[in-house]
C-alpha positions in Angstrom: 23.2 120.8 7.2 22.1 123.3 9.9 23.0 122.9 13.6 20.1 121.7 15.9 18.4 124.2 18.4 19.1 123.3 22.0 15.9 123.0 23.1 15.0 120.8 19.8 18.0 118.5 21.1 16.7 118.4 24.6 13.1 117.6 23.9 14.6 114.5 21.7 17.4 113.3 24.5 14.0 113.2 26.7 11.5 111.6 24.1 14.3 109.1 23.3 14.5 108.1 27.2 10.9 108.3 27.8 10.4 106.3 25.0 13.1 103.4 25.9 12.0 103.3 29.8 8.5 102.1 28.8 10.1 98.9 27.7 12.1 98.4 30.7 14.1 100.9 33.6 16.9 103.0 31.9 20.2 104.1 33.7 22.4 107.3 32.5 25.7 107.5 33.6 27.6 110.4 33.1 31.2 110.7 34.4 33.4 113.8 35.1 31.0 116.3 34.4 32.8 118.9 36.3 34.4 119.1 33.2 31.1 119.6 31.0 29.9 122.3 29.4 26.9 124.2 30.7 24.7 123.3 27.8 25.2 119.4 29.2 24.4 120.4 32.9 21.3 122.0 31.5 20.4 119.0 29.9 20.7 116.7 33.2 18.0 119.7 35.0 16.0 119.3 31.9 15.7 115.6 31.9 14.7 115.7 35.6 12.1 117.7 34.9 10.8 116.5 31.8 10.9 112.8 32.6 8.5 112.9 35.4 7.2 109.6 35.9 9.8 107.7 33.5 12.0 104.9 34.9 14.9 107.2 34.2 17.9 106.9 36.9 20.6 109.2 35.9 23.9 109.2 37.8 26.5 112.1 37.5 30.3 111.9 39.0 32.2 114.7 39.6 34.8 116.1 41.3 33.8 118.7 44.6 34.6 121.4 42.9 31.7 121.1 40.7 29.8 122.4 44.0 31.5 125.9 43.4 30.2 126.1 39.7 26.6 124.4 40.6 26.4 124.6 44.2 22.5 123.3 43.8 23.6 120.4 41.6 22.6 117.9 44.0 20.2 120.2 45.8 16.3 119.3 45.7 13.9 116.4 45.8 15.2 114.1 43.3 18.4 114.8 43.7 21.2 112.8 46.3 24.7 113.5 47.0 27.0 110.7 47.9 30.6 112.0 48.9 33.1 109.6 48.3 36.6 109.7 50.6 39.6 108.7 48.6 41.1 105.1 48.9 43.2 104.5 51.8 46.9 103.9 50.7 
């Protein structure tokens, strides 16, 4: 009846994917999160650290302004960037 802790939640979004990529690679897609909540950012840093050697791709879109909120969101080793220029007319 209780809420979860956060870090209870995290520790199960990560055993759940490290579980499923033993079977076969696993792709997360997560759209918009420019619009997320802070909790679900933290939650996409957690997974790339917890995962380690899982087949785990996980693939974020978001608007630019995402870089003034989290302006190491696509900073780091694991981590690409891949600006897209809006459709020609």
């Amino acid at each position: 009846d209780a809420p979860f802790a956060v870090g209870e939640l995290f520790w199960a979004v990560s055993a759940l994917l490290a579980v499923l990529s033993e079977e076969r690679p696993v792709v997360v897609v997560l759209e918009d999160v420019h619009w997320a909540e802070e909790t679900l950012l933290e939650l996409v840093e957690h997974l790339e650290e917890s995962l380690g050697g899982a087949r785990v791709l996980i693939v974020t879109t978001a608007r630019p302004d995402l870089a003034a909120r989290r302006p190491d969101w696509a900073a780091g080793e694991a981590r690409k960037a891949l600006a897209l220029e809006p459709l020609s007319p």
